[in-house]
GUROBA-726582 format. One record per residue (C-alpha): residue number from 0; x, y, z. Coordinates in nm, 3 decimals. Layout:
BEGIN
seq = NUM, east = X, north = Y, up = Z
...
//
This chain:
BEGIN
seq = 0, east = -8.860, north = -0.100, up = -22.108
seq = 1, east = -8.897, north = -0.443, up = -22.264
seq = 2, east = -8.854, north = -0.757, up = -22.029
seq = 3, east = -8.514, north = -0.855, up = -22.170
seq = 4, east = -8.412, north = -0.500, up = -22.058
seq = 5, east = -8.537, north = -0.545, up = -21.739
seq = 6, east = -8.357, north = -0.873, up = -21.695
seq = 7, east = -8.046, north = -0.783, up = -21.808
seq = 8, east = -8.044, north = -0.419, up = -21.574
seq = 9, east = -8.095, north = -0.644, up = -21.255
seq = 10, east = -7.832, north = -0.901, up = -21.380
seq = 11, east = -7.609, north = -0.633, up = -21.415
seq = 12, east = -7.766, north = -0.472, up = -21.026
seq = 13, east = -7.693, north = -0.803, up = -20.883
seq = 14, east = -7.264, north = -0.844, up = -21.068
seq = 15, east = -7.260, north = -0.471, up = -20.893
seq = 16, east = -7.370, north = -0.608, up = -20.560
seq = 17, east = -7.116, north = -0.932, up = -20.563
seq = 18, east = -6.850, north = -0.668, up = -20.603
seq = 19, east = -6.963, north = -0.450, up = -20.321
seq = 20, east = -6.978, north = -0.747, up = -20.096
seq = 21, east = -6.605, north = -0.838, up = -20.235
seq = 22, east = -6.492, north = -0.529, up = -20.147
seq = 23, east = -6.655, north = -0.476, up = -19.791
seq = 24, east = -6.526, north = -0.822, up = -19.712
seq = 25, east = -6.169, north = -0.774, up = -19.838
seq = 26, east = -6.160, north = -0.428, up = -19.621
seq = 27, east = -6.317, north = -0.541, up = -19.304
seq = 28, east = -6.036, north = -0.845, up = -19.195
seq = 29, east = -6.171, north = -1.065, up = -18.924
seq = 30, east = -5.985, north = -0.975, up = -18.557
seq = 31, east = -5.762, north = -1.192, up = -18.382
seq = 32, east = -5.977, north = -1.442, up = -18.165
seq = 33, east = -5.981, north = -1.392, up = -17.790
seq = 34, east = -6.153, north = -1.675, up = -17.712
seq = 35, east = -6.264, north = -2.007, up = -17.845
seq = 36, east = -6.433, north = -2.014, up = -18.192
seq = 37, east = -6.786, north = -2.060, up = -18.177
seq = 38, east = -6.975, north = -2.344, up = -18.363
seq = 39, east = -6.998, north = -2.264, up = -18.725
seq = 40, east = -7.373, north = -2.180, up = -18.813
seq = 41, east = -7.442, north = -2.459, up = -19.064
seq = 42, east = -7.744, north = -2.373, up = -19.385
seq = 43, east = -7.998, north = -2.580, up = -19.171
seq = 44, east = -7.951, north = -2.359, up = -18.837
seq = 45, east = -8.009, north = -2.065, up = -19.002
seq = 46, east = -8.293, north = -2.177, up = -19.194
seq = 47, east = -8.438, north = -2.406, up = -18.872
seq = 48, east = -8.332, north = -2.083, up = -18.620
seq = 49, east = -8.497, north = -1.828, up = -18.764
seq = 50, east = -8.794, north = -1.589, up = -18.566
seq = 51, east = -9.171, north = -1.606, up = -18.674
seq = 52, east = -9.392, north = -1.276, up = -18.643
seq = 53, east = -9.780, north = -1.288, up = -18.633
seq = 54, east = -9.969, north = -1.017, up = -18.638
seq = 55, east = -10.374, north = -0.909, up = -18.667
seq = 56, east = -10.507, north = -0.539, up = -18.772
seq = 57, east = -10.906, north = -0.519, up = -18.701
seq = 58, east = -11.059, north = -0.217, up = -18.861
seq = 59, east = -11.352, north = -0.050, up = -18.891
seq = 60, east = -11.424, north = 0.237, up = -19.106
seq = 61, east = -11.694, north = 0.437, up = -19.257
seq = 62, east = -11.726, north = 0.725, up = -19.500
seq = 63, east = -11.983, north = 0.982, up = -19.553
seq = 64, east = -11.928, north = 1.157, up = -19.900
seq = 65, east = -12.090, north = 1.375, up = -20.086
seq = 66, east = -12.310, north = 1.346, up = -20.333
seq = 67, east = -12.360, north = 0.950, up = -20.220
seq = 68, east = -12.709, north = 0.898, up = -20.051
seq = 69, east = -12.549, north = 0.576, up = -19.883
seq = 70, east = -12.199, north = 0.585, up = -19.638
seq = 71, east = -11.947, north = 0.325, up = -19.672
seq = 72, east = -11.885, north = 0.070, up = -19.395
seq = 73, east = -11.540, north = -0.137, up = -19.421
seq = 74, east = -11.492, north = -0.374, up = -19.129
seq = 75, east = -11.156, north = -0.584, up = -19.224
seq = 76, east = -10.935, north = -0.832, up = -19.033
seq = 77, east = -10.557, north = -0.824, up = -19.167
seq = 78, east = -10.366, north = -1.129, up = -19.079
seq = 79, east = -10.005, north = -1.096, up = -19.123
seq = 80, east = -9.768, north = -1.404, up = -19.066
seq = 81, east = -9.417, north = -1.378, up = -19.145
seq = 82, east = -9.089, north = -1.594, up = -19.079
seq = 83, east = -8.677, north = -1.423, up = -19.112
seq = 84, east = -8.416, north = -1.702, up = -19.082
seq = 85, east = -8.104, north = -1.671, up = -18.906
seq = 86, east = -7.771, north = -1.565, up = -19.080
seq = 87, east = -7.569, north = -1.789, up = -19.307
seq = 88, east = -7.271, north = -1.641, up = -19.439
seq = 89, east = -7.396, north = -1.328, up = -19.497
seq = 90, east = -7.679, north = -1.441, up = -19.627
seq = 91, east = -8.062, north = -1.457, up = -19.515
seq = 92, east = -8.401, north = -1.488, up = -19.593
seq = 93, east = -8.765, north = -1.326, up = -19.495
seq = 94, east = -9.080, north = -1.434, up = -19.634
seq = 95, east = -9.413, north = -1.232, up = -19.507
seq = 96, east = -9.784, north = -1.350, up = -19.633
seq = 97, east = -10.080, north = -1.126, up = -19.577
seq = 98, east = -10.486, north = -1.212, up = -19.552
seq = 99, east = -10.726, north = -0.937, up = -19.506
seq = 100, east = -11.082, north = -1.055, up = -19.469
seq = 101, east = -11.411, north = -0.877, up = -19.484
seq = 102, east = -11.638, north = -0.974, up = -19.167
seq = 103, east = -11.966, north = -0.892, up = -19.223
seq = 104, east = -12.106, north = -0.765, up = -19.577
seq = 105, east = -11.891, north = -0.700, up = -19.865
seq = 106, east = -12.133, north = -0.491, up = -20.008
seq = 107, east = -12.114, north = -0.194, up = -19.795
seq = 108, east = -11.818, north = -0.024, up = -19.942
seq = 109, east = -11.588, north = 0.036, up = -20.293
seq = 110, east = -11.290, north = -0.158, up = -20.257
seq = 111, east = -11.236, north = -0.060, up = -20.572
seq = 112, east = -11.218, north = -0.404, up = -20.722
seq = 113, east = -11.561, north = -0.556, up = -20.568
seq = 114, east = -11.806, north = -0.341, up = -20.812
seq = 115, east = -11.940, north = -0.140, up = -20.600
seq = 116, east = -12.006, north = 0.214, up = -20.726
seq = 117, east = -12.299, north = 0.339, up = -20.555
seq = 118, east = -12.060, north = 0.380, up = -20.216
seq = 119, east = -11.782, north = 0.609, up = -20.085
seq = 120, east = -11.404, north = 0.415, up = -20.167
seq = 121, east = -11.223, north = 0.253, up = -19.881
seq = 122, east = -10.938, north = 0.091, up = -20.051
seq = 123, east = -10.899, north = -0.228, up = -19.836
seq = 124, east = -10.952, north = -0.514, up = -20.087
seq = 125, east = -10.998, north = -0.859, up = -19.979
seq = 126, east = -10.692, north = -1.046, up = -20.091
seq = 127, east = -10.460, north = -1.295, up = -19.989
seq = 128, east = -10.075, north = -1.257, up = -20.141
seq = 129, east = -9.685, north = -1.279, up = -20.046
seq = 130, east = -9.630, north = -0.876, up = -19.880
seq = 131, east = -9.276, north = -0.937, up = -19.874
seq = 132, east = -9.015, north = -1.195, up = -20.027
seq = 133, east = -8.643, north = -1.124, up = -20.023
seq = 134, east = -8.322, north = -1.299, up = -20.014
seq = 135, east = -8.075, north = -1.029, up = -19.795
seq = 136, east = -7.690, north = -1.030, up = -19.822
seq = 137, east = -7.488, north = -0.858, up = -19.552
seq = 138, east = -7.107, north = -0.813, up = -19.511
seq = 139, east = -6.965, north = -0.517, up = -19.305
seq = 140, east = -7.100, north = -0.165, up = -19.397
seq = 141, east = -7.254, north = -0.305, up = -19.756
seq = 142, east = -7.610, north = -0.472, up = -19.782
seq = 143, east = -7.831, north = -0.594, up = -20.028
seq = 144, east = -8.176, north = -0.714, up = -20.081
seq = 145, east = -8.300, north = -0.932, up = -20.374
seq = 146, east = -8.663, north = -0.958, up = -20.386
seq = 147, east = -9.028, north = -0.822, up = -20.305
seq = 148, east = -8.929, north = -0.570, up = -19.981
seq = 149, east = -9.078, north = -0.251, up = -19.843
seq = 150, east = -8.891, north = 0.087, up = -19.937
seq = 151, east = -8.970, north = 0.366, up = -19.712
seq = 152, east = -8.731, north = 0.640, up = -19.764
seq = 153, east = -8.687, north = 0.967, up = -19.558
seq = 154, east = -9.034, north = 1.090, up = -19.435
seq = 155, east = -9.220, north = 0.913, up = -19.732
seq = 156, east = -9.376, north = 1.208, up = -19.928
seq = 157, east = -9.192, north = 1.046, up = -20.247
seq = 158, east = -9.132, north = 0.633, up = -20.198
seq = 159, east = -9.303, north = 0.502, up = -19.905
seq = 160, east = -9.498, north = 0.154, up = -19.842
seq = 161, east = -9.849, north = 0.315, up = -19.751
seq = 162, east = -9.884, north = 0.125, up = -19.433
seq = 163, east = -10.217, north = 0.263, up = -19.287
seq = 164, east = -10.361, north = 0.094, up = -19.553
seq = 165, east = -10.431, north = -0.302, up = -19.491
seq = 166, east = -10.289, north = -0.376, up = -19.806
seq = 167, east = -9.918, north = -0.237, up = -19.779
seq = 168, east = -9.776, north = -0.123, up = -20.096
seq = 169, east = -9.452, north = -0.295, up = -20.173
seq = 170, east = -9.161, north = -0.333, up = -20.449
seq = 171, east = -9.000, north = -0.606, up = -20.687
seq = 172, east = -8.601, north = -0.474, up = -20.679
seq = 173, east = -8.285, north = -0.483, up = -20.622
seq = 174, east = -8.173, north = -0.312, up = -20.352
seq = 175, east = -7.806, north = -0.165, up = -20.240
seq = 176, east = -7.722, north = 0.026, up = -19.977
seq = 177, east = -7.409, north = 0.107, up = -19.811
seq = 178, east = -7.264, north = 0.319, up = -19.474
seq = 179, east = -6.882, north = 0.308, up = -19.574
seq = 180, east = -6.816, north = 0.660, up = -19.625
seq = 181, east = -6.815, north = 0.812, up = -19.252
seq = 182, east = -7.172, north = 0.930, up = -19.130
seq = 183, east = -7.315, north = 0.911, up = -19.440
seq = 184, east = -7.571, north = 0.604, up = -19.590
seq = 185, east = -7.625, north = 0.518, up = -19.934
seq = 186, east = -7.939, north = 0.381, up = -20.096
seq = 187, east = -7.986, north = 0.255, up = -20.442
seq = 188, east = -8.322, north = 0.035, up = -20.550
seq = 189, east = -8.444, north = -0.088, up = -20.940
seq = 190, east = -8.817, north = -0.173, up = -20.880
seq = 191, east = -8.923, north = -0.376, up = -21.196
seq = 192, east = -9.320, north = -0.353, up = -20.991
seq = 193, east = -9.476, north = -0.173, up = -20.733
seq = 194, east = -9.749, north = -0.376, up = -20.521
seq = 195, east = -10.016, north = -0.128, up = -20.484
seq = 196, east = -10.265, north = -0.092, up = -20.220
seq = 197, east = -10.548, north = -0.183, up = -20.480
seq = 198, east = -10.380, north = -0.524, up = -20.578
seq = 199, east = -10.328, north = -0.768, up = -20.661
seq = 200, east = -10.630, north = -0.847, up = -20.836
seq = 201, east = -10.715, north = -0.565, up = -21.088
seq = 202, east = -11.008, north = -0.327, up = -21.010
seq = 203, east = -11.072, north = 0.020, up = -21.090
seq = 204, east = -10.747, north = 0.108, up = -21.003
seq = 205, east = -10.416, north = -0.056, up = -21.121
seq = 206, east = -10.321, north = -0.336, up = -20.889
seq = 207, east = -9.942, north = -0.332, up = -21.044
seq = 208, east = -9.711, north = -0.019, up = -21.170
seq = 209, east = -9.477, north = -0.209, up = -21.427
seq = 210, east = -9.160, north = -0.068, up = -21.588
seq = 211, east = -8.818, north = 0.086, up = -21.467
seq = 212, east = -8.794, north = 0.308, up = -21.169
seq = 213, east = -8.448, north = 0.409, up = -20.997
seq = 214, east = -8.493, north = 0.525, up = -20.672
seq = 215, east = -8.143, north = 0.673, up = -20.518
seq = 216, east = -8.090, north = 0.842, up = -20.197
seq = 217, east = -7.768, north = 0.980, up = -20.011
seq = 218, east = -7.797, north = 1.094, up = -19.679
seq = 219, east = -7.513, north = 1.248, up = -19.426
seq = 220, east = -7.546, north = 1.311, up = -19.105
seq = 221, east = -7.494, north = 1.698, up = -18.993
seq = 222, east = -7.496, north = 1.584, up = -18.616
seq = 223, east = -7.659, north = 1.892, up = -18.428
seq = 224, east = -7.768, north = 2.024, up = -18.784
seq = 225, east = -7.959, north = 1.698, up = -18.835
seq = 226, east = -7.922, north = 1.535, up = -19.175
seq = 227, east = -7.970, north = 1.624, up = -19.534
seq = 228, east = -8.046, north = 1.404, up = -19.810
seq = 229, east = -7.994, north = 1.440, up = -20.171
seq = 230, east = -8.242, north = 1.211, up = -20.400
seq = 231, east = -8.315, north = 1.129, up = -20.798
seq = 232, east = -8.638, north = 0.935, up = -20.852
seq = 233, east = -8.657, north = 0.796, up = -21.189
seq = 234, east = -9.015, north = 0.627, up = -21.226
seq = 235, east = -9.091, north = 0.450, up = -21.569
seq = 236, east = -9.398, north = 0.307, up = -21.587
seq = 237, east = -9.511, north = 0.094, up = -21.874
seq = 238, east = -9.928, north = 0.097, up = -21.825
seq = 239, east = -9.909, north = 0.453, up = -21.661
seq = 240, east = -9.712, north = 0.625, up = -21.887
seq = 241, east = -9.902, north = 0.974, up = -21.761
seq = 242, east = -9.660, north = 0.931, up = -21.377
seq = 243, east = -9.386, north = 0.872, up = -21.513
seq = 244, east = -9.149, north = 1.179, up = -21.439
seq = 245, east = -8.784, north = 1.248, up = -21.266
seq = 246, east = -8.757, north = 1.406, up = -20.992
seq = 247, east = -8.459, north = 1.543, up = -20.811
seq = 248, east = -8.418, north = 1.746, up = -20.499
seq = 249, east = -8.303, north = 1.770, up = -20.128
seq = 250, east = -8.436, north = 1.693, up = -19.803
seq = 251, east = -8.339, north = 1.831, up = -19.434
seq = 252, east = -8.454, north = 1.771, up = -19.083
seq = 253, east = -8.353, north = 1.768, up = -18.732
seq = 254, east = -8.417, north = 1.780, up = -18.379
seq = 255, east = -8.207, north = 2.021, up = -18.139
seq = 256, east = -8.246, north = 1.941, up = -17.796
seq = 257, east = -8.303, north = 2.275, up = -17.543
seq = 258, east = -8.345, north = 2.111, up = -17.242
seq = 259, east = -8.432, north = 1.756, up = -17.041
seq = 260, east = -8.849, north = 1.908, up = -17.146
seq = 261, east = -8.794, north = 2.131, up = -17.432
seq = 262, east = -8.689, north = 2.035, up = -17.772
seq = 263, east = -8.694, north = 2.179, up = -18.183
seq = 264, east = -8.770, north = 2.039, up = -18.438
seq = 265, east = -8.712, north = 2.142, up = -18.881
seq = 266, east = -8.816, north = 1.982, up = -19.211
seq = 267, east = -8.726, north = 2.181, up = -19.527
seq = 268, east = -8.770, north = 1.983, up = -19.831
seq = 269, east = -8.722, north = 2.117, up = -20.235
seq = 270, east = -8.762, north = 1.906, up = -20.542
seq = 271, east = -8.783, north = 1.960, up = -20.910
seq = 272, east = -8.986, north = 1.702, up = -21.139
seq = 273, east = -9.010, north = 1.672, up = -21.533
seq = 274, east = -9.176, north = 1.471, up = -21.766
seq = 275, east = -8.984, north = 1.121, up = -21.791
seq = 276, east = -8.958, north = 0.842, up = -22.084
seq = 277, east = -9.287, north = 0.746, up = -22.251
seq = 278, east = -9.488, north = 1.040, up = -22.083
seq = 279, east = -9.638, north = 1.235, up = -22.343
seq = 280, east = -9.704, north = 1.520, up = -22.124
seq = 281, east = -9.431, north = 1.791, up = -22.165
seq = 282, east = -9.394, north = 1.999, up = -21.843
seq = 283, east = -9.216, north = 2.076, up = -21.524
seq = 284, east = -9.325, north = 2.129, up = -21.159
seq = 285, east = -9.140, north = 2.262, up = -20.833
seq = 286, east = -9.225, north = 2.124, up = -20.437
seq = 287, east = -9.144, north = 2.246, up = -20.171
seq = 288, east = -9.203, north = 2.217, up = -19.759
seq = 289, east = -9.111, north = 2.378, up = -19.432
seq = 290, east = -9.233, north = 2.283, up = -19.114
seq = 291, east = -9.113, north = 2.406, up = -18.771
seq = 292, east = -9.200, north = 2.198, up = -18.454
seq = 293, east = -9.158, north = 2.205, up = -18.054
seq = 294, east = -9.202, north = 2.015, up = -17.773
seq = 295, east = -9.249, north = 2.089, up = -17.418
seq = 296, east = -9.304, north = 1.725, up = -17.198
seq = 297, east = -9.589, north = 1.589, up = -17.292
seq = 298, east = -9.688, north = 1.820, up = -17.531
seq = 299, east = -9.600, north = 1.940, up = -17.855
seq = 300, east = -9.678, north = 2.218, up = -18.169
seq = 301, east = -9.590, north = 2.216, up = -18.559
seq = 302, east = -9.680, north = 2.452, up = -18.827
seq = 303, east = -9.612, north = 2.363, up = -19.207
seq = 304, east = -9.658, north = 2.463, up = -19.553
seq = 305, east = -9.624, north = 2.200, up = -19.818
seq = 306, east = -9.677, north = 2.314, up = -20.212
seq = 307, east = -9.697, north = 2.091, up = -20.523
seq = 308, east = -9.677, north = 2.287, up = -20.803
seq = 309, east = -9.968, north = 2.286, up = -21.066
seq = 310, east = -10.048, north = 2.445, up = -21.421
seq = 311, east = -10.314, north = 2.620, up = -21.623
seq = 312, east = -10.273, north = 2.279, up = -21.816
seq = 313, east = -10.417, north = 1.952, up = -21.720
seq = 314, east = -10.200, north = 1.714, up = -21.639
seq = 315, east = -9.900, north = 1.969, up = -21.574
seq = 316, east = -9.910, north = 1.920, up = -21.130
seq = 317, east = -9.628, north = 1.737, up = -20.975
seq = 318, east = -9.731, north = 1.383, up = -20.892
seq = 319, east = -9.590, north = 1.219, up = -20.580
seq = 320, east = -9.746, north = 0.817, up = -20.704
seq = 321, east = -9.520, north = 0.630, up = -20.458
seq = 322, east = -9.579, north = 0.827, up = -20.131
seq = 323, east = -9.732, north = 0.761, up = -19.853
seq = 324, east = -10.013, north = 0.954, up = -19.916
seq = 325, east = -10.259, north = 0.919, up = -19.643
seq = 326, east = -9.977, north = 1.104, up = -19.408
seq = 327, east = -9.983, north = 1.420, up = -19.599
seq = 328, east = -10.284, north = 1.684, up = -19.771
seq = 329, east = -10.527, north = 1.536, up = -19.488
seq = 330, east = -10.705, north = 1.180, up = -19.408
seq = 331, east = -10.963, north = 1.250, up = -19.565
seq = 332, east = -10.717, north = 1.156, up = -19.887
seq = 333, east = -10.907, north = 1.436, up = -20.118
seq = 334, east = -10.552, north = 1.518, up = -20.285
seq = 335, east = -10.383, north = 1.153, up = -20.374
seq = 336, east = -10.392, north = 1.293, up = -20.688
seq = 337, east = -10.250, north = 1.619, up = -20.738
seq = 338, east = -10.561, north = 1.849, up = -20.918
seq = 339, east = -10.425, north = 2.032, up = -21.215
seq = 340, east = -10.365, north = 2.333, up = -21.008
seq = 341, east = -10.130, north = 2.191, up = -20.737
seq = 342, east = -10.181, north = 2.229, up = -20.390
seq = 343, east = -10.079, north = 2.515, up = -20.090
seq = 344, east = -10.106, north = 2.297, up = -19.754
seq = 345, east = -10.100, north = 2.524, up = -19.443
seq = 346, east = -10.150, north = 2.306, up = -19.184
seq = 347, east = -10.087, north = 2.398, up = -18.787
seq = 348, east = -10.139, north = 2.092, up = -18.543
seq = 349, east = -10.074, north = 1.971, up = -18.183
seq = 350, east = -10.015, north = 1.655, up = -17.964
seq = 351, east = -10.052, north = 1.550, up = -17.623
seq = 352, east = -9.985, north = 1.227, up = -17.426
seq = 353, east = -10.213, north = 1.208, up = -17.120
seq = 354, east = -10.126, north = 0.903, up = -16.920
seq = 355, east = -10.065, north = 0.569, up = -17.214
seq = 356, east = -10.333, north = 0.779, up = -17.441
seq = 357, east = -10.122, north = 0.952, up = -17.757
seq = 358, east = -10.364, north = 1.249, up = -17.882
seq = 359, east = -10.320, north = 1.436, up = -18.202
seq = 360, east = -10.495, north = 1.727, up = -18.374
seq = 361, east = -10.424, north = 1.931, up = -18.725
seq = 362, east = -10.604, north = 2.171, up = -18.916
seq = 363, east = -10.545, north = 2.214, up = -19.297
seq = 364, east = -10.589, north = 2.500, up = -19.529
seq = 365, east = -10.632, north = 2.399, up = -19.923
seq = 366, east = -10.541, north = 2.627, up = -20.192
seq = 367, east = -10.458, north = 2.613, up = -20.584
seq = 368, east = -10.081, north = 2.681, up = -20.620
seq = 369, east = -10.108, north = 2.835, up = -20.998
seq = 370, east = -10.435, north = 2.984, up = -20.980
seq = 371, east = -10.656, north = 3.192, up = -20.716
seq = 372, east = -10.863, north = 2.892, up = -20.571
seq = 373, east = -11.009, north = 2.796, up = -20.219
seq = 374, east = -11.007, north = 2.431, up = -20.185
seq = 375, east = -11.122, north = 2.359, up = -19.847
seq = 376, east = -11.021, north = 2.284, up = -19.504
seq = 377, east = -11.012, north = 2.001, up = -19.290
seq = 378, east = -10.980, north = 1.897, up = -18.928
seq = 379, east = -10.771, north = 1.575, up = -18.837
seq = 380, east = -10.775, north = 1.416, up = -18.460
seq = 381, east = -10.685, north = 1.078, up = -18.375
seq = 382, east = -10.593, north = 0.897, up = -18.020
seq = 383, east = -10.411, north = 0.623, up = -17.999
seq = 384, east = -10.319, north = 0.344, up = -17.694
seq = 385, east = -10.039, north = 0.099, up = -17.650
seq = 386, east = -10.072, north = -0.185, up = -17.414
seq = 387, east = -9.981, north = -0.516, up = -17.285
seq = 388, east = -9.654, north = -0.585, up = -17.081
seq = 389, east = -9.493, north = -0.575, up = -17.455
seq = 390, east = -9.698, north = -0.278, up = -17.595
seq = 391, east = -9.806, north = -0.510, up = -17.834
seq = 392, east = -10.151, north = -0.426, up = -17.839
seq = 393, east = -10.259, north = -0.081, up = -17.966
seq = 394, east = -10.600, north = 0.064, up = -17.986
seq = 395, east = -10.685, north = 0.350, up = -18.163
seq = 396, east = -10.996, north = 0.591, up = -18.286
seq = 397, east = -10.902, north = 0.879, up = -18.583
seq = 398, east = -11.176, north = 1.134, up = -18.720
seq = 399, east = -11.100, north = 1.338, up = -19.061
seq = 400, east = -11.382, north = 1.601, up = -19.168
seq = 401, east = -11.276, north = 1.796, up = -19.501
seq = 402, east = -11.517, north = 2.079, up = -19.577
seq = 403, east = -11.530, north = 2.179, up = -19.943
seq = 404, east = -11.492, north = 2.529, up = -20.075
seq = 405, east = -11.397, north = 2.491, up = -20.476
seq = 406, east = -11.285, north = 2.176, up = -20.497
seq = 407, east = -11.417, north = 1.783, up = -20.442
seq = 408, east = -11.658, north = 1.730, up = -20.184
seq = 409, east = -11.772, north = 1.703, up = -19.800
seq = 410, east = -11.607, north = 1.387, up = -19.650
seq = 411, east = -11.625, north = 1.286, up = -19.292
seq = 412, east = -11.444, north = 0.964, up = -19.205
seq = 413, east = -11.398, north = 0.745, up = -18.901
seq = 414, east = -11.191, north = 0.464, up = -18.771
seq = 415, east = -11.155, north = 0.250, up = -18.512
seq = 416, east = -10.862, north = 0.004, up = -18.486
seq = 417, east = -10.756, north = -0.267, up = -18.334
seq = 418, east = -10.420, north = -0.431, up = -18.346
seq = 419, east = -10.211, north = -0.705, up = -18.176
seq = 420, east = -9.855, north = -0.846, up = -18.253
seq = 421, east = -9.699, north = -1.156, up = -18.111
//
């Protein structure tokens, strides 16, 4: 889609959302005033009023990966400051600016934009940018967002802002979303750019997806039955023609609640995906994913089985490009792309809390959806600790060890973390 295009479509996004707003203000009348009328909120309150964040994300991780003789070492400092003024009319503002720094030697890892080739890849680029940058209208049950925001929709697997990562992916759109109709929320976003992880200079990787993507999701709440969402993702992506596909499909999950100690939990998820505009690959792929969960107290059991689908063909798997990737196939992050013959993910796992300490441990089988293939298997475990008389300090240590059998190879990773938030 040509610039012009891609001006006039948000033009166009942005006339939709002054009608919405029209509407939800004409339908919600203000009540009769029970008591005296508060001081009107002038433009300089709001902006003056507003609430500052500040936040720091230490992080040390290394990589050993076959074939490499040397690991990878990655020991970054994110510094996050952002500001969200008060409310004027409707109207607001938020403005976030990120910094990760390397501390120590640069050298010791592929950031995949520093050169280095003769290391594992830890995507955590040294960069300074604007994260987030959005001008917000709200009015009654209708809200939109004008700007560069985070989209995380659902549990992630198809838009999500890949926030283990220290640079968070984010999006250039317009956003509308509405709760009128009873129970049920609305979400429509045009993304003219995704922010990715690797950005924003370029590297080896694209730091930018440009083009046309429609993201829209409608989800109703089934009470006891939990919620179902239906979803169309349009991507369009000028300089990665190759992901650009629709996809369309449905999403459930729920909790039931047994007892004060016992409760269930469900995820069933189905989607069908297709070649989209300027992709010259002609093909379709099926997904699907069921996971059952409990929990007892303190602890707690799941069991899943998440398939892309894949082909004989190269370049035929279904391609999940906006997820938040690191939370499913793994942490080792052997399957961000899907391999030509898709992916069968049985994965059991289990968690614990002993005293503040959150424990968690999965095991994953691999397999090739369209063919007979072993892949591998891997074992996850992390443990995690909130502090602080705000819980705003967390410290955390996560282990992933993927153990080839057909595909990629052996990759142990660790992390330790550090984070505080004022």
């Amino acid at each position: 889609m040509t610039e012009t295009k891609i001006r006039a479509s948000s033009i166009l996004l942005l006339a939709t959302a002054a009608g919405f707003a029209s509407n939800a203000m004409a339908a919600d009348p203000v009540p009769a005033a029970t008591a005296a009328p508060a001081k009107p909120v002038t433009f300089v309150d709001a902006v003056t009023g507003g609430k500052a964040h500040l936040e720091f994300r230490y992080r040390l991780e290394s990589v050993d990966q076959d074939p490499f003789a040397d690991d990878a070492l990655a020991s970054t400092l994110r510094s996050r400051l952002n500001y969200a003024t008060g409310d004027w009319h409707g109207f607001s503002a938020f403005v976030e600016a990120d910094n990760v720094t390397v501390l120590g030697d640069d050298d010791t890892y592929n950031s995949t934009t520093n050169g280095v080739t003769d290391r594992p890849v830890v995507a955590d680029p040294e960069y300074t940018e604007v994260n987030q940058s959005y001008l917000q209208f709200k009015s009654g049950s209708f809200t939109g967002l004008l700007g560069r925001q985070r989209i995380m929709l659902d549990n992630q697997r198809f838009v999500g802002n890949v926030g283990w990562r220290q640079n968070e992916q984010t999006y250039d759109a317009v956003t509308l979303k509405s709760s009128a109709l009873a129970k049920t929320q609305l979400h429509y976003s045009y993304i003219s750019n995704v922010n990715r992880i690797t950005g924003p200079d370029e590297g080896a990787q694209p730091a930018n997806y440009h083009g046309a993507t429609h993201a829209l999701n409608g989800k109703v709440d089934l009470g006891t039955f939990g919620a179902v969402t239906g979803f169309a993702y349009l991507l369009d992506f000028d300089n990665a023609p190759a992901l650009s596909s629709s996809t369309y499909g449905v999403h459930w999950a729920g909790t039931y609640k047994v007892s004060d100690a016992t409760k269930l939990s469900w995820l069933a998820s189905y989607a069908s995906q297709r070649d989209y505009a300027d992709n010259l690959n002609d093909y379709s792929a099926d997904y699907y994913l069921l996971e059952g969960g409990a929990t007892y107290g303190k602890f707690g059991l799941k069991a899943g089985y998440e398939v892309l689908g894949g082909d004989d063909q190269p370049n035929h798997a279904f391609q999940t490009p906006l997820a938040t990737l690191h939370a499913f196939q793994g942490w080792a992050d052997k399957f961000l792309t899907t391999p030509r013959g898709g992916v069968e993910d049985l994965y059991l796992g289990a968690t614990a809390n002993v005293g503040p300490v959150a424990l968690q441990l999965v095991w994953h089988d691999f397999q090739a959806e369209a063919f007979s293939q072993d892949y591998g298997n891997e074992w996850n475990a992390s443990a995690a600790c909130k502090f602080g008389a705000k819980k705003n300090y967390e410290a955390m240590l996560k282990f992933a060890d993927y153990q080839a059998d057909g595909f990629a190879t052996d990759t142990t990773k660790l992390w330790a973390q550090f984070s505080a938030a004022f």
